[in-house]
mmCIF file of the N, C-alpha and C atoms, coordinates in Angstrom:
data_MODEL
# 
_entry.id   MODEL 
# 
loop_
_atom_site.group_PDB 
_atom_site.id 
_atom_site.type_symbol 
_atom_site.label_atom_id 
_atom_site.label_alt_id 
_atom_site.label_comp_id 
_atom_site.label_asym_id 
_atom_site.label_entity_id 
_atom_site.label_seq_id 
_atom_site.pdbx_PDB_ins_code 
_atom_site.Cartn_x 
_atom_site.Cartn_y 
_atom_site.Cartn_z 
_atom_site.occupancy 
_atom_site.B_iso_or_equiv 
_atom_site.pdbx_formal_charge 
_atom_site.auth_seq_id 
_atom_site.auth_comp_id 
_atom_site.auth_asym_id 
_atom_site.auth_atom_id 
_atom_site.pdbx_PDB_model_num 
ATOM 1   N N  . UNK A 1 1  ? 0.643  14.656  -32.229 1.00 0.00 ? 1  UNK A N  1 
ATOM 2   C CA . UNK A 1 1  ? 1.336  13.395  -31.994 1.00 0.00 ? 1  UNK A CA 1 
ATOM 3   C C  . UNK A 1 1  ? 1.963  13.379  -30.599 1.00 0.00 ? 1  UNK A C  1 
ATOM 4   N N  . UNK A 1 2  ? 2.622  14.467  -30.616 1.00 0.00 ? 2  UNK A N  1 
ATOM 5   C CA . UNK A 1 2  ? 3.615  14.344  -28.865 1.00 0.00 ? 2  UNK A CA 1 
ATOM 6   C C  . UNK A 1 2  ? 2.203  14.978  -28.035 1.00 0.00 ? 2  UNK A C  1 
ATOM 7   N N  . UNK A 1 3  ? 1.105  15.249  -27.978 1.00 0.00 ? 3  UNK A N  1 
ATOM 8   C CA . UNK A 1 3  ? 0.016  14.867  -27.058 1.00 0.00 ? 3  UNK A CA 1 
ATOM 9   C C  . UNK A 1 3  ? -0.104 13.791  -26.813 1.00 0.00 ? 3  UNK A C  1 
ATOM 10  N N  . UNK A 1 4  ? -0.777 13.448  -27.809 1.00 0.00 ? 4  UNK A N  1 
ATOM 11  C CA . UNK A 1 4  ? -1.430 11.804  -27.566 1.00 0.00 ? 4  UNK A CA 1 
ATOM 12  C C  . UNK A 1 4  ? -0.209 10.625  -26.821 1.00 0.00 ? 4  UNK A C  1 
ATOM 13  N N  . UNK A 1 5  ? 0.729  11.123  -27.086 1.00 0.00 ? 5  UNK A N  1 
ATOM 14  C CA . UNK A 1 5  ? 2.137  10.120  -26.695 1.00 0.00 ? 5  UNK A CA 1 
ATOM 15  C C  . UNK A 1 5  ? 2.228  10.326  -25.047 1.00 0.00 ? 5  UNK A C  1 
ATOM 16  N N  . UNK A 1 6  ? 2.066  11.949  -24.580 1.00 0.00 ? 6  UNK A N  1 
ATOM 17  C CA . UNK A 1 6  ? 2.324  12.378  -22.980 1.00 0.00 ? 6  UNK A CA 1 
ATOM 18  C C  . UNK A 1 6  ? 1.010  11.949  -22.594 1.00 0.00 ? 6  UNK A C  1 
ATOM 19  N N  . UNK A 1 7  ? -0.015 11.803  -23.116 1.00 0.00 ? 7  UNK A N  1 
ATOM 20  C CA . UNK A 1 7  ? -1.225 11.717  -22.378 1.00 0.00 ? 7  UNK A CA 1 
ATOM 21  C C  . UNK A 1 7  ? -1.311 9.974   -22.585 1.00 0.00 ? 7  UNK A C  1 
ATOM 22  N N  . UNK A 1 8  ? -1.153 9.332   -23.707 1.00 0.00 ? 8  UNK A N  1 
ATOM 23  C CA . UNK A 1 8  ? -0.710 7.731   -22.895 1.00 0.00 ? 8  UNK A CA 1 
ATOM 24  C C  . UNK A 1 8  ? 0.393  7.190   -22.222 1.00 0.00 ? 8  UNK A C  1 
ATOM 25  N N  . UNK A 1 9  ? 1.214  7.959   -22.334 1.00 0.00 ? 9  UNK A N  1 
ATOM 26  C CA . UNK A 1 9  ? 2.543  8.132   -21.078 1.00 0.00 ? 9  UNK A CA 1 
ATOM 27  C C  . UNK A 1 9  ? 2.131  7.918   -19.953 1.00 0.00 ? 9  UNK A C  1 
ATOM 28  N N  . UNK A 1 10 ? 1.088  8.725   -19.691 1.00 0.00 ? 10 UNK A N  1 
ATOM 29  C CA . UNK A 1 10 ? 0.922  9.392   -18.087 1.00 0.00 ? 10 UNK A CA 1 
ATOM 30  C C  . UNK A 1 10 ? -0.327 8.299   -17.478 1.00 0.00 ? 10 UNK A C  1 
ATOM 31  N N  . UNK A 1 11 ? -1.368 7.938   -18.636 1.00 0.00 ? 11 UNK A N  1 
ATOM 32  C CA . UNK A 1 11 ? -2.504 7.280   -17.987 1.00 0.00 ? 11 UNK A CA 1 
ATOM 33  C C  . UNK A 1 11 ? -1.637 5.780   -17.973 1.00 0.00 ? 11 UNK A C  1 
ATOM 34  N N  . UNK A 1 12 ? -0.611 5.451   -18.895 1.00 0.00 ? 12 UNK A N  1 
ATOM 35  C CA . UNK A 1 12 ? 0.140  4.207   -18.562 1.00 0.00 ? 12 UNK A CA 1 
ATOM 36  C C  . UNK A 1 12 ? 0.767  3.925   -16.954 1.00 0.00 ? 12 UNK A C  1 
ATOM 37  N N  . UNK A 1 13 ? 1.353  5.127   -16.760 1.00 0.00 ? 13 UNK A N  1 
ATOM 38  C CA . UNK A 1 13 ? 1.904  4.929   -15.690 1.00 0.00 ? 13 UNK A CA 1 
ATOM 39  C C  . UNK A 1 13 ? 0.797  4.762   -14.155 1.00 0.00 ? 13 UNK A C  1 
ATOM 40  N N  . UNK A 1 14 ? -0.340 5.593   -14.568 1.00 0.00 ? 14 UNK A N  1 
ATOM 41  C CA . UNK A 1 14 ? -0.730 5.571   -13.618 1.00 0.00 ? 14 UNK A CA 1 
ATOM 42  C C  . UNK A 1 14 ? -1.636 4.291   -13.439 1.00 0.00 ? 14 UNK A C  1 
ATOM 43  N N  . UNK A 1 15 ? -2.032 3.767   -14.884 1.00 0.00 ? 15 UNK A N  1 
ATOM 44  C CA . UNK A 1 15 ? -2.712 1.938   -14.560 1.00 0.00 ? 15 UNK A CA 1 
ATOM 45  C C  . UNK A 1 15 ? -1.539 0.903   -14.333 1.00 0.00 ? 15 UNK A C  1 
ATOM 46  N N  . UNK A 1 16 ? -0.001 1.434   -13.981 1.00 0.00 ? 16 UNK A N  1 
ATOM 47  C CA . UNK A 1 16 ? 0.620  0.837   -14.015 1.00 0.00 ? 16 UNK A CA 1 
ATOM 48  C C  . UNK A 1 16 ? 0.655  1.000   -12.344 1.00 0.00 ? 16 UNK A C  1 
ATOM 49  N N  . UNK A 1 17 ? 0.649  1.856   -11.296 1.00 0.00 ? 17 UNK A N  1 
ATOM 50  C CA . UNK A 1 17 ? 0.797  1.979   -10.105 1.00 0.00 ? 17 UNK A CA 1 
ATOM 51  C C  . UNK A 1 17 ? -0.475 1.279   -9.918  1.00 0.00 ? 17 UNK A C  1 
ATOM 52  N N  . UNK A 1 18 ? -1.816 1.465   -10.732 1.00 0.00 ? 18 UNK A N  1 
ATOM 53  C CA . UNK A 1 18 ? -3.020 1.488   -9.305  1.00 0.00 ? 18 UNK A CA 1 
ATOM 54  C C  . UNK A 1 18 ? -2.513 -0.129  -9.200  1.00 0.00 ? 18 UNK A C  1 
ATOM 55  N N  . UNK A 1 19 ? -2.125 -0.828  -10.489 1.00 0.00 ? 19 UNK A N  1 
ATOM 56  C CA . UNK A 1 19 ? -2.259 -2.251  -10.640 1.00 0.00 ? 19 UNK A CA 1 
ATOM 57  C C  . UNK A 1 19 ? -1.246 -3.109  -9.775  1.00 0.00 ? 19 UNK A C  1 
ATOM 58  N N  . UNK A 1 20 ? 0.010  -2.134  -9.503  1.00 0.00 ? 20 UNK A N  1 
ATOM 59  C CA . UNK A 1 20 ? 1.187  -2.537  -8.283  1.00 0.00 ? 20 UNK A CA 1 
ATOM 60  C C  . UNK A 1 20 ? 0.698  -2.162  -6.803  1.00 0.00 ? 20 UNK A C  1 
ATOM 61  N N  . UNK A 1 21 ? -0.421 -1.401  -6.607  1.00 0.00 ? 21 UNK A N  1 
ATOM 62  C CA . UNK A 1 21 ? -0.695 -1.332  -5.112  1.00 0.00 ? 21 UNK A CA 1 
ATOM 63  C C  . UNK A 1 21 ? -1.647 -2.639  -4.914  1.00 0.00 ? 21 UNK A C  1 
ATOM 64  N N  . UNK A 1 22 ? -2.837 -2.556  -6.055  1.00 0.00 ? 22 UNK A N  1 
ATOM 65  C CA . UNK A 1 22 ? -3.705 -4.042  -5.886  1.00 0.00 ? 22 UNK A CA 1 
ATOM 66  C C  . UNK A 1 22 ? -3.285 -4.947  -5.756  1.00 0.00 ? 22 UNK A C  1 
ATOM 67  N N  . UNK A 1 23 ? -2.110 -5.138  -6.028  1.00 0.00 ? 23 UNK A N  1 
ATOM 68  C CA . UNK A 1 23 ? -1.055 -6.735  -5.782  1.00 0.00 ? 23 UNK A CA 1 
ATOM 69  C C  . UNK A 1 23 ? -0.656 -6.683  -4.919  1.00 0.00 ? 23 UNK A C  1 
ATOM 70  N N  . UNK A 1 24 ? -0.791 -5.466  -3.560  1.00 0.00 ? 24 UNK A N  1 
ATOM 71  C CA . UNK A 1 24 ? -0.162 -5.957  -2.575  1.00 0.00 ? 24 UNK A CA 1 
ATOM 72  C C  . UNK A 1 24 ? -0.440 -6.849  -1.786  1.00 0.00 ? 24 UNK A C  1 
ATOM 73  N N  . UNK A 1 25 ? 0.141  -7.407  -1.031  1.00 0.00 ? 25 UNK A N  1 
ATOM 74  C CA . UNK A 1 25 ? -0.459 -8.671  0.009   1.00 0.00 ? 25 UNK A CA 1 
ATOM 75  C C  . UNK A 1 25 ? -0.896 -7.863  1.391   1.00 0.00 ? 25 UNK A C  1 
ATOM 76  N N  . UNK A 1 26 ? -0.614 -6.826  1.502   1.00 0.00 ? 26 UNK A N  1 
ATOM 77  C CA . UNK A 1 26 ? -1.234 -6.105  2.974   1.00 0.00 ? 26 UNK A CA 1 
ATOM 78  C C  . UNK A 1 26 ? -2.334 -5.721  2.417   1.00 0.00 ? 26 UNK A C  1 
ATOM 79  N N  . UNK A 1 27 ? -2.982 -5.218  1.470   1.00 0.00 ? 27 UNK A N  1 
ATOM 80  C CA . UNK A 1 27 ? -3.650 -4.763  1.132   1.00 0.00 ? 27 UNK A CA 1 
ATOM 81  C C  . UNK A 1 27 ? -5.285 -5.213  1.652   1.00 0.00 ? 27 UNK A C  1 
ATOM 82  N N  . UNK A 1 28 ? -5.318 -6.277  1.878   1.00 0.00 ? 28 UNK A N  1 
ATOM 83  C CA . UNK A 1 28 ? -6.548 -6.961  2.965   1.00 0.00 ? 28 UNK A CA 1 
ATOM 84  C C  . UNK A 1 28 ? -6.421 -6.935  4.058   1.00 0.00 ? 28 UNK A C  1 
ATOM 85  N N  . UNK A 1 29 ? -5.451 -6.456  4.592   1.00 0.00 ? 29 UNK A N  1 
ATOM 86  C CA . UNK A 1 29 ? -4.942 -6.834  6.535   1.00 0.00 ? 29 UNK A CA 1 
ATOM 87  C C  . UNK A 1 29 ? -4.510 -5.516  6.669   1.00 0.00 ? 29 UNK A C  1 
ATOM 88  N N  . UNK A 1 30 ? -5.532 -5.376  7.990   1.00 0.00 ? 30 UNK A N  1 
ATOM 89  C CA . UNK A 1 30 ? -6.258 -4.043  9.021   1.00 0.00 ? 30 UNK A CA 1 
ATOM 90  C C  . UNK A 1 30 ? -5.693 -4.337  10.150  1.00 0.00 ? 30 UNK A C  1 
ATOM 91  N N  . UNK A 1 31 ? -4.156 -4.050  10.748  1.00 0.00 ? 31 UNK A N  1 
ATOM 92  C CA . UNK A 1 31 ? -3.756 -4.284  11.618  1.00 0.00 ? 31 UNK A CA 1 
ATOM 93  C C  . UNK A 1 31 ? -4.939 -3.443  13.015  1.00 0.00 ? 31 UNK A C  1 
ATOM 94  N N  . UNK A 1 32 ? -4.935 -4.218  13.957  1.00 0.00 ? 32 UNK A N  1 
ATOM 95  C CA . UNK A 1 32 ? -5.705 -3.298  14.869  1.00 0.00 ? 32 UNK A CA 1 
ATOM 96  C C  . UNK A 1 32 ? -4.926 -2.431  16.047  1.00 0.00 ? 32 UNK A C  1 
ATOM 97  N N  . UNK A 1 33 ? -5.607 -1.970  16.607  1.00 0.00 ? 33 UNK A N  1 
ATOM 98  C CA . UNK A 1 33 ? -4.187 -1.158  17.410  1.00 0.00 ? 33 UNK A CA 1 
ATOM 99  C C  . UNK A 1 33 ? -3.482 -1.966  18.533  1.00 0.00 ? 33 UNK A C  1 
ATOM 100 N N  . UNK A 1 34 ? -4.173 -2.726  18.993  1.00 0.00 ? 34 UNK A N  1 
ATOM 101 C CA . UNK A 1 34 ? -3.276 -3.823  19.841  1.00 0.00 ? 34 UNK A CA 1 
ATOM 102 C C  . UNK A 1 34 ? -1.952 -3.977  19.066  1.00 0.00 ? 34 UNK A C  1 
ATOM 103 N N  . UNK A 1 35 ? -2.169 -4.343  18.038  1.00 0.00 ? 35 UNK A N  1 
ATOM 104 C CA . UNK A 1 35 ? -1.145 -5.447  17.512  1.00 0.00 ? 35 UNK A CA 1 
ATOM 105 C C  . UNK A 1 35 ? 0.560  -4.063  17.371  1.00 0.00 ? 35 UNK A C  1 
ATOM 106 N N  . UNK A 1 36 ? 0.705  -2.971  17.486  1.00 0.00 ? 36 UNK A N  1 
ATOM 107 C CA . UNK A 1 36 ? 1.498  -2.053  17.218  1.00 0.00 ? 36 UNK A CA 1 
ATOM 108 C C  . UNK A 1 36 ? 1.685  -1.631  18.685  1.00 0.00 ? 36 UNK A C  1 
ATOM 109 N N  . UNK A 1 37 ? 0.815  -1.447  19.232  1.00 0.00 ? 37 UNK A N  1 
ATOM 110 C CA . UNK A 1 37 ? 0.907  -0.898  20.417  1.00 0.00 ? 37 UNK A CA 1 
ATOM 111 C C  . UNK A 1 37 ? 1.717  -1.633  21.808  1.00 0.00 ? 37 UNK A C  1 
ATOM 112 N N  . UNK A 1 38 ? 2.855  -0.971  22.396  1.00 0.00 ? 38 UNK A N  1 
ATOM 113 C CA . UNK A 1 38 ? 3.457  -1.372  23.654  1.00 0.00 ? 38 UNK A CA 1 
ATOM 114 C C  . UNK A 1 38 ? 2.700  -1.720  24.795  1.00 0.00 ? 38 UNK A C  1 
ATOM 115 N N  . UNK A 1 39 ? 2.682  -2.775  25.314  1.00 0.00 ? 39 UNK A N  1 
ATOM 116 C CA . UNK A 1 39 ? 1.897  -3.288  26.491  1.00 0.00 ? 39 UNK A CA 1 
ATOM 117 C C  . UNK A 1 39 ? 2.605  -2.343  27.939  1.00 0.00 ? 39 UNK A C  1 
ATOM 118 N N  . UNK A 1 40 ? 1.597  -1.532  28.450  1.00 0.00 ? 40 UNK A N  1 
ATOM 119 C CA . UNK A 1 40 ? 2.318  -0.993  29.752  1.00 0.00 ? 40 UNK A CA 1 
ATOM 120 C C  . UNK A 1 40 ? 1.893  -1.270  30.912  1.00 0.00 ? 40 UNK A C  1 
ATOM 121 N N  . UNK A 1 41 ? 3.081  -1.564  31.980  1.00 0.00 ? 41 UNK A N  1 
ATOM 122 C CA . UNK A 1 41 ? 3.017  -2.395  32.953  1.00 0.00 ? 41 UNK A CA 1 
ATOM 123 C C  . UNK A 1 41 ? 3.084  -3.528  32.956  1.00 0.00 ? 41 UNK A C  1 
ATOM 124 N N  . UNK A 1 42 ? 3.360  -4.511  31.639  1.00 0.00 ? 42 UNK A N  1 
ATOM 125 C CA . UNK A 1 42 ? 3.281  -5.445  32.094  1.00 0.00 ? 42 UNK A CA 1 
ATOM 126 C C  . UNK A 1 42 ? 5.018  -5.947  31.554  1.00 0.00 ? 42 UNK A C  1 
ATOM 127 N N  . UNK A 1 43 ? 5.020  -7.292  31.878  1.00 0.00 ? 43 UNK A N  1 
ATOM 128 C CA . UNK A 1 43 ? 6.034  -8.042  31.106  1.00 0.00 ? 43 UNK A CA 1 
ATOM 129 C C  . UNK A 1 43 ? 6.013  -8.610  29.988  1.00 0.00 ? 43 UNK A C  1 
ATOM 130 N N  . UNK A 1 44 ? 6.859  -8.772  29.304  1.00 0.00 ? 44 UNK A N  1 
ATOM 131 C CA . UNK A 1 44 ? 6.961  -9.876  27.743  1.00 0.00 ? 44 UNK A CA 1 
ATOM 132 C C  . UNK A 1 44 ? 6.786  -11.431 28.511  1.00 0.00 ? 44 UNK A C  1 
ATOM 133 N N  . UNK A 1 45 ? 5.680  -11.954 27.571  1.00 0.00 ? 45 UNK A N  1 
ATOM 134 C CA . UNK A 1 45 ? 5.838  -13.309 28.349  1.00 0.00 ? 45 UNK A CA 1 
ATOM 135 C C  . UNK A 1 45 ? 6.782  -14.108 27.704  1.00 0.00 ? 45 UNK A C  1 
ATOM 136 N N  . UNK A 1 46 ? 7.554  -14.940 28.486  1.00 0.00 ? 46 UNK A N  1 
ATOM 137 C CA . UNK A 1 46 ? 8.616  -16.195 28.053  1.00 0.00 ? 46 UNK A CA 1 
ATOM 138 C C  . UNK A 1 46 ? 8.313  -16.909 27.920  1.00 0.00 ? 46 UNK A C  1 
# 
């Protein structure tokens, strides 16, 4: 009995994470390295 209880414990939790990362909203968006990266030499434009 306390098997079967830790072993759907554990696979609960873990269809419970994969199913909270798939909902993320970044989860489609591939920032590219421009977009992080400091521009050098130049100025911020105004």
């Amino acid at each position: 009995m306390i098997d079967n209880f830790a072993l759907g414990l554990t696979h609960g939790l873990m269809l419970l994470a994969a199913f909270l990362l798939l909902r993320r909203p970044d989860l489609d968006r591939e920032p590219s390295p421009r977009d992080d990266a400091p521009r050098k030499g130049r100025r911020p434009r105004a």
